[in-house]
ZADO-1210 file (C-alpha; in nm, 4 decimals, padded with zeros to 6 digits):
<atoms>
<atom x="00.0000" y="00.0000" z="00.0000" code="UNK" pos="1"/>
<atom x="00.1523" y="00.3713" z="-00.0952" code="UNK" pos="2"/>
<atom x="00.1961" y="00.6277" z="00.1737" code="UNK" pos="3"/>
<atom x="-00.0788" y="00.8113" z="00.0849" code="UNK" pos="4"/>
<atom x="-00.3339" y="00.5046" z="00.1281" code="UNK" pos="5"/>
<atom x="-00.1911" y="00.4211" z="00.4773" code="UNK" pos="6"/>
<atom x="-00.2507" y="00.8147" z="00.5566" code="UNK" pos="7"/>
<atom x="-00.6161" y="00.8140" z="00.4312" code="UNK" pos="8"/>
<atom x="-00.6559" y="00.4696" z="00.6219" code="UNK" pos="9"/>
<atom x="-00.5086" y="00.5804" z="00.9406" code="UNK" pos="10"/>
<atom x="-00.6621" y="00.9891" z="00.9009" code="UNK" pos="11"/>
<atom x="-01.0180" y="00.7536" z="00.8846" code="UNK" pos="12"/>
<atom x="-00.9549" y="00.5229" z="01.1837" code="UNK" pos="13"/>
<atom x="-00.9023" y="00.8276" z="01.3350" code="UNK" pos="14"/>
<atom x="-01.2006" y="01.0006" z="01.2290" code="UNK" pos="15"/>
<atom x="-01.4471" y="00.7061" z="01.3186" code="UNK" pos="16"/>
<atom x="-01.3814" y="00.7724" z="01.6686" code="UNK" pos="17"/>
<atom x="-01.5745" y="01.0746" z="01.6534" code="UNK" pos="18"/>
<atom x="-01.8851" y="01.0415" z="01.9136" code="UNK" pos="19"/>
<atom x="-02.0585" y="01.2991" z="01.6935" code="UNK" pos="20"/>
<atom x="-02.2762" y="01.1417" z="01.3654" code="UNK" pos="21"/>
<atom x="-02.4287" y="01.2958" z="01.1197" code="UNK" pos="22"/>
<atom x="-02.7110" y="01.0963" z="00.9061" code="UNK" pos="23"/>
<atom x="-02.7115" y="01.0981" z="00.5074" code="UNK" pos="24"/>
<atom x="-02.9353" y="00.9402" z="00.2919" code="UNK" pos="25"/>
<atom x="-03.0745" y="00.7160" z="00.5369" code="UNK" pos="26"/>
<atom x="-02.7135" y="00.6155" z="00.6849" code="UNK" pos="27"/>
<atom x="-02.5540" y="00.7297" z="01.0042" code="UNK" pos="28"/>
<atom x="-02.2017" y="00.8031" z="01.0065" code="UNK" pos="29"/>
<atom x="-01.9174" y="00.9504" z="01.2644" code="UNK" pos="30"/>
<atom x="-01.9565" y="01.3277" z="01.1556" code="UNK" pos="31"/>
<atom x="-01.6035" y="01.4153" z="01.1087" code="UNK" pos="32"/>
<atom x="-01.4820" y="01.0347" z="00.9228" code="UNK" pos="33"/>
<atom x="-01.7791" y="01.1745" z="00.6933" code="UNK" pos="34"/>
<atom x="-01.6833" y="01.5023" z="00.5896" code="UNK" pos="35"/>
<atom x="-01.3501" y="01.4708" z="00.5353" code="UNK" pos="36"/>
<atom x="-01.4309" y="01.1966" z="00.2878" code="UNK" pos="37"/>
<atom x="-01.6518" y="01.4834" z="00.1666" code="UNK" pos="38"/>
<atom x="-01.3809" y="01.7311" z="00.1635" code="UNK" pos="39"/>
<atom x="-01.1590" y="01.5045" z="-00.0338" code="UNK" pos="40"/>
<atom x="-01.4449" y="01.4265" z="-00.2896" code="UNK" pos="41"/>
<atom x="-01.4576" y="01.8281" z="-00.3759" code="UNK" pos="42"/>
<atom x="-01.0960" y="01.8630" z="-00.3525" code="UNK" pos="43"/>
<atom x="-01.0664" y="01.6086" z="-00.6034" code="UNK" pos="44"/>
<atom x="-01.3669" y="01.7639" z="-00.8177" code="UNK" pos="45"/>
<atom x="-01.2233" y="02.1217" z="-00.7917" code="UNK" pos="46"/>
<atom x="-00.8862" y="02.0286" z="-00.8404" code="UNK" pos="47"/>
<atom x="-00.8508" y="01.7046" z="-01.0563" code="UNK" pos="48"/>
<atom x="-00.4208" y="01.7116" z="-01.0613" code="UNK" pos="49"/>
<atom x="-00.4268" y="01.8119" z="-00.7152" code="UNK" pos="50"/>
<atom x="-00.1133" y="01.8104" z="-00.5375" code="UNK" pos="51"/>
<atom x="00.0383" y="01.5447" z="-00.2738" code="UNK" pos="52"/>
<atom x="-00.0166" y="01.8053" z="-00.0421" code="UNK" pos="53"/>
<atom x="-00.3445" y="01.8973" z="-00.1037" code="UNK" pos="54"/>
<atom x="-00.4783" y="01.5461" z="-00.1430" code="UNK" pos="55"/>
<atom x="-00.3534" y="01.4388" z="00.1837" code="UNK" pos="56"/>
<atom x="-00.4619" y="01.7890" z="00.3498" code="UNK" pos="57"/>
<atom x="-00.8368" y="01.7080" z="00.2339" code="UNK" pos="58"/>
<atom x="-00.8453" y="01.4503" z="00.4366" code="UNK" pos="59"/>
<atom x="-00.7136" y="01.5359" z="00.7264" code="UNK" pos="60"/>
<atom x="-00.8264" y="01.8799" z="00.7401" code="UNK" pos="61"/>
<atom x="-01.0157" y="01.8599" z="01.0960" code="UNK" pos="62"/>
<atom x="-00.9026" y="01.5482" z="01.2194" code="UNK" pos="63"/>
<atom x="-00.9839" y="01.4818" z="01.6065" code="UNK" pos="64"/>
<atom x="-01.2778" y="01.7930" z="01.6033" code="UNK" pos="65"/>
<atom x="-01.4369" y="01.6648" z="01.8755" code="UNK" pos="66"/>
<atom x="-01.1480" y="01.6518" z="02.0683" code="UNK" pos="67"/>
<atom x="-01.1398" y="02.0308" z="02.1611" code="UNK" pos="68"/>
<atom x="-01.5431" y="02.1538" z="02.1991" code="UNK" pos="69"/>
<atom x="-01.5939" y="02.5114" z="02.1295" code="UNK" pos="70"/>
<atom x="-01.7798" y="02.4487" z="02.4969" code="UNK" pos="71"/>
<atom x="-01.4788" y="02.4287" z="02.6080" code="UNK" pos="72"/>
<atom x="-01.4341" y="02.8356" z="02.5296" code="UNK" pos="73"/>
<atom x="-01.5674" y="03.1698" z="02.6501" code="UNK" pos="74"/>
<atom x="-01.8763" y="03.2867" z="02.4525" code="UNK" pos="75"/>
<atom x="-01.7645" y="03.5884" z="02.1824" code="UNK" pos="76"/>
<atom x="-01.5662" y="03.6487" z="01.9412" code="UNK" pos="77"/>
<atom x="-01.3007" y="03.6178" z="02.1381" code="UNK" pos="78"/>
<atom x="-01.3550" y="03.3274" z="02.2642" code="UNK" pos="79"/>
<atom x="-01.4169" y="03.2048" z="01.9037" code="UNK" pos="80"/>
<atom x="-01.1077" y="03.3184" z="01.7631" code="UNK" pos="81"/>
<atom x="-00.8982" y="03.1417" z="02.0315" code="UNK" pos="82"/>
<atom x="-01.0837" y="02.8241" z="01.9847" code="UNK" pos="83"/>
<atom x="-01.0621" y="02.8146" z="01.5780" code="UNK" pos="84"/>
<atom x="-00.6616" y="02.8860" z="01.6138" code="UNK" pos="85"/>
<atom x="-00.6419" y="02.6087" z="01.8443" code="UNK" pos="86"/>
<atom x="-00.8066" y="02.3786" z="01.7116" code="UNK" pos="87"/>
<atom x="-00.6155" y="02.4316" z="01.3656" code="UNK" pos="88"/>
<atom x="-00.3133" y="02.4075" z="01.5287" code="UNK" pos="89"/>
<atom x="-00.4217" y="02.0659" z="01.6938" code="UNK" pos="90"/>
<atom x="-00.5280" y="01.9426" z="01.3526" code="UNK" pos="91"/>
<atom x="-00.1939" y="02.0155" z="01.2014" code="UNK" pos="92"/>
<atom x="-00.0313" y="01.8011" z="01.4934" code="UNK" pos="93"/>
<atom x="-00.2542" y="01.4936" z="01.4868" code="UNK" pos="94"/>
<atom x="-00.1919" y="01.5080" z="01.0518" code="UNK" pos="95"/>
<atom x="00.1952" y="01.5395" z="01.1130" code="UNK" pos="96"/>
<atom x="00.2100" y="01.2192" z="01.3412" code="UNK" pos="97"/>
<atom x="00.0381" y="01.0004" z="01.1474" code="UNK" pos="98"/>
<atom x="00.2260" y="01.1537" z="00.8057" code="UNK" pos="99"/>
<atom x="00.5312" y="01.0669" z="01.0087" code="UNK" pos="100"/>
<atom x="00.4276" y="00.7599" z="01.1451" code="UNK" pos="101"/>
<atom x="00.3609" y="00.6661" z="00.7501" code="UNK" pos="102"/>
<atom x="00.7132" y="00.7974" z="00.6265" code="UNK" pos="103"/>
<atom x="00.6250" y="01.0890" z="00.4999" code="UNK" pos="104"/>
<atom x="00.9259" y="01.3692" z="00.5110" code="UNK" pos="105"/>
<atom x="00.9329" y="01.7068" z="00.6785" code="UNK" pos="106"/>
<atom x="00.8870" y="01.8870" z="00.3365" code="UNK" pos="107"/>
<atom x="00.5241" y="01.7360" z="00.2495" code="UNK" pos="108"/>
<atom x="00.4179" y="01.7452" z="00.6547" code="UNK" pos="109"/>
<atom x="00.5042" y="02.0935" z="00.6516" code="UNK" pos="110"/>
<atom x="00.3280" y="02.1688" z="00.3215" code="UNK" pos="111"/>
<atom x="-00.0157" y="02.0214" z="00.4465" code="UNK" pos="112"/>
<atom x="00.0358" y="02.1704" z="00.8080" code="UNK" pos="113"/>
<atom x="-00.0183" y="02.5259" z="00.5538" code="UNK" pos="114"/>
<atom x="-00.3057" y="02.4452" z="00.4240" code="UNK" pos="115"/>
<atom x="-00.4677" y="02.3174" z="00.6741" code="UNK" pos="116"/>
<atom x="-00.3799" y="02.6150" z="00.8926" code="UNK" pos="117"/>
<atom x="-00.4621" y="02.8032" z="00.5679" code="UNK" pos="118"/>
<atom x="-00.1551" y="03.0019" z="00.5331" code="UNK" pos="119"/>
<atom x="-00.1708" y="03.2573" z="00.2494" code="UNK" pos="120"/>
<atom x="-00.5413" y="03.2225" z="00.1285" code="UNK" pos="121"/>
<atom x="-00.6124" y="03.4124" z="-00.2059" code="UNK" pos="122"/>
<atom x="-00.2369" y="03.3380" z="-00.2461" code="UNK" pos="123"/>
<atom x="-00.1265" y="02.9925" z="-00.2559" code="UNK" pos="124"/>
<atom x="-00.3663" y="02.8059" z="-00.5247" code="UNK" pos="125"/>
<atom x="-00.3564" y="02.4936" z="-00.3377" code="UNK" pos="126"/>
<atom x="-00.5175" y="02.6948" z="00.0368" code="UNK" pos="127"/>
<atom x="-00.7838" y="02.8529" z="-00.2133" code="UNK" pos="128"/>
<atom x="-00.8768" y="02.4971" z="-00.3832" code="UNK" pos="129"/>
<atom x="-00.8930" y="02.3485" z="-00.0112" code="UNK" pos="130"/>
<atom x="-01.1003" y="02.6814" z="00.1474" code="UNK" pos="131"/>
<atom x="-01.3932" y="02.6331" z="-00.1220" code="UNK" pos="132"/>
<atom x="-01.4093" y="02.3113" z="-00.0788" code="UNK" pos="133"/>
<atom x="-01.4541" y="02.3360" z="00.3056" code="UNK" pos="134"/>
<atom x="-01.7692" y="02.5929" z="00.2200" code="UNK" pos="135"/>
<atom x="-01.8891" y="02.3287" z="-00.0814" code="UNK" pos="136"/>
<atom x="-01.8773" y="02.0964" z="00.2027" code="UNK" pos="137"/>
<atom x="-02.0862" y="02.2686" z="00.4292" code="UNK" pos="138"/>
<atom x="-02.3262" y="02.4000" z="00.1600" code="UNK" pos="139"/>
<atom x="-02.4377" y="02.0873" z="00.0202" code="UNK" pos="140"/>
<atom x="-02.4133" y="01.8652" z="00.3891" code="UNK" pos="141"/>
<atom x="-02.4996" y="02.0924" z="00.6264" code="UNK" pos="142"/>
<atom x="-02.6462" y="02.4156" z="00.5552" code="UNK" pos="143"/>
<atom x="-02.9748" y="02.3306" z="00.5434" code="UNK" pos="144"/>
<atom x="-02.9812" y="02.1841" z="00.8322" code="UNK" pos="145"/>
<atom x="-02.8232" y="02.4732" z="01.0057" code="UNK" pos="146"/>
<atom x="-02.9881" y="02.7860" z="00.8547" code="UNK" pos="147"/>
<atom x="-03.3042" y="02.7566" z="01.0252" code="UNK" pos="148"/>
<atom x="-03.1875" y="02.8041" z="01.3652" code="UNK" pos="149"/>
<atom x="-02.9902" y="03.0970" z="01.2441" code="UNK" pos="150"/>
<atom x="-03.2123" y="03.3005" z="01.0528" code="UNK" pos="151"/>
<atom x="-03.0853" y="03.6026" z="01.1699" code="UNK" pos="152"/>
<atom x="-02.7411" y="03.5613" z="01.1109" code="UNK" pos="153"/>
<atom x="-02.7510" y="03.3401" z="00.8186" code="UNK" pos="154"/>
<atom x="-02.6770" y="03.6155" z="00.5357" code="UNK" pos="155"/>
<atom x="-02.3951" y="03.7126" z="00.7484" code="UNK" pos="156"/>
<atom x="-02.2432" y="03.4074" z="00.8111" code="UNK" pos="157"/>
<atom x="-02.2872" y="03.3179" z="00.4318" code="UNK" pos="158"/>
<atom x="-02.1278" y="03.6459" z="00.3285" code="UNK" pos="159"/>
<atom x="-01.8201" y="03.5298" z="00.5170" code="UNK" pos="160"/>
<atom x="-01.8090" y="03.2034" z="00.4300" code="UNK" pos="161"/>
<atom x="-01.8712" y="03.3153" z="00.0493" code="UNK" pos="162"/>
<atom x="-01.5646" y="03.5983" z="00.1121" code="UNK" pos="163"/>
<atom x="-01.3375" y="03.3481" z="00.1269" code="UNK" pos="164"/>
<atom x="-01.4455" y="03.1769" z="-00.1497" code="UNK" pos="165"/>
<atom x="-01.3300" y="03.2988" z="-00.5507" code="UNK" pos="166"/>
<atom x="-01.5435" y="03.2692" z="-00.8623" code="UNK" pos="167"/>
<atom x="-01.5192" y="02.8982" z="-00.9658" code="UNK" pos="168"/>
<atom x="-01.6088" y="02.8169" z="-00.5655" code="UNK" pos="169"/>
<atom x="-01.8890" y="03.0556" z="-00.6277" code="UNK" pos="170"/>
<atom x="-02.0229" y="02.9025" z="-00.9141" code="UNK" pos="171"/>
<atom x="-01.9835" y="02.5653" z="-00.7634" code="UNK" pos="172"/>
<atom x="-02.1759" y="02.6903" z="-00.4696" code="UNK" pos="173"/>
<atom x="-02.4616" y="02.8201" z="-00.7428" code="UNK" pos="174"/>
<atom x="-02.4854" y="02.4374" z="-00.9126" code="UNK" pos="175"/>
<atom x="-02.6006" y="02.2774" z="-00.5331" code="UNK" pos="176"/>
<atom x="-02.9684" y="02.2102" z="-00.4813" code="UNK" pos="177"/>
<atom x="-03.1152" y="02.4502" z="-00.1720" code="UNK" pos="178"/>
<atom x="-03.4363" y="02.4945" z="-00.0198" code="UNK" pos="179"/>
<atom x="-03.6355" y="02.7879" z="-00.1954" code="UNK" pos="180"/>
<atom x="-03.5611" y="02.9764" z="00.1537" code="UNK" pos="181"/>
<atom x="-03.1849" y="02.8266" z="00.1837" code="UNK" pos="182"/>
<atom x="-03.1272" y="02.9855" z="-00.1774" code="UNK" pos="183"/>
<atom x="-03.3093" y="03.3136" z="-00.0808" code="UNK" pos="184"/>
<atom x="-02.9881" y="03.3645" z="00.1947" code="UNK" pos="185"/>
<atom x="-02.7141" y="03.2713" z="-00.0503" code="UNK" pos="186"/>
<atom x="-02.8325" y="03.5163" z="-00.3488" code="UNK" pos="187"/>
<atom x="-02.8745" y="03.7647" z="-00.0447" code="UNK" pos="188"/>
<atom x="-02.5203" y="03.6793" z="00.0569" code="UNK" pos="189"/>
<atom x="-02.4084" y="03.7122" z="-00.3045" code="UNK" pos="190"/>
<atom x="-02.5589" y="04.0861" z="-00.3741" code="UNK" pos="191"/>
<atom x="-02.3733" y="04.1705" z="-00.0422" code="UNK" pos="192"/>
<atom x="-02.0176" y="04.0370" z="-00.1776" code="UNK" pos="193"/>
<atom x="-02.0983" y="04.2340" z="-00.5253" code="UNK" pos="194"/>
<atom x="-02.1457" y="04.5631" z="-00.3423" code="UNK" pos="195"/>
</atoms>
């Protein structure tokens, strides 16, 4: 088996230890083993050549969530910010162990630890491919389960999410089937960005 198969296998052991499920289709599955196979799906879709890197990245982008709650935090911003930079920083760890358990070198570890700490976005192609894939992933999974109890905030949130994103994410983002209501908050979203 290559290196990269023994990551994805042990990323995925990993992943299925998540407490946390999320149901699809009529399956259940641990949330975060789900997603990333999710995240590598799009990564591969947006990026067909992707690198080493980047294919290795996508799935291990948020490896051991659940390990480090945003309960766990002060409420505000504040608190938000300080959990989202640790958290990154504790994906990047778990993803270097296992890449070095595998015998991967310090050149690729380091290149995934940057994009999955997202070093450089709107910069380094291979950050930008992995950032719209994180808000395809969302969009088609998640988002319609979540805008309801937000629908304050929703065209906010989107807006951010959508910042971060360039054209071809955006267009990608257009293709995915919403709820008349859950499209009403991304064209919202969209009008805001084009201001």
């Amino acid at each position: 088996m290559e290196k990269r198969e023994q990551a994805f296998v042990r990323f995925d052991a990993y992943n299925k230890h998540d407490p946390r499920t999320i149901s699809w289709q009529g399956e259940t599955y641990p949330e975060e083993y789900f997603l990333a196979l999710k995240l590598h799906k799009w990564v591969v879709a947006l990026q067909p050549v992707a690198s080493e890197a980047l294919l290795l990245a996508s799935r291990c982008q948020h490896i051991g969530r659940w390990e480090i709650p945003r309960a766990a935090y002060p409420d505000g911003r504040e608190g938000y910010l300080r959990w989202r930079k640790e958290l990154a920083l504790h994906h990047a760890e778990r993803a270097t162990e296992i890449l070095h358990q595998v015998g991967y070198d310090t050149e690729i570890t380091e290149r995934v630890q940057q994009i999955i700490l997202k070093k450089r976005i709107k910069v380094d192609a291979d950050v930008q491919v992995m950032e719209n894939a994180l808000c395809l992933v969302f969009l088609e999974y998640q988002y319609e389960d979540f805008h309801p109890r937000y629908p304050d905030k929703i065209v906010d949130i989107l807006r951010k999410s959508l910042l971060k994103m360039d054209a071809a994410g955006h267009q990608e983002a257009l293709k995915l089937p919403y709820s008349e209501t859950g499209l009403r908050y991304i064209q919202s979203a969209l009008t805001l960005l084009a201001k």
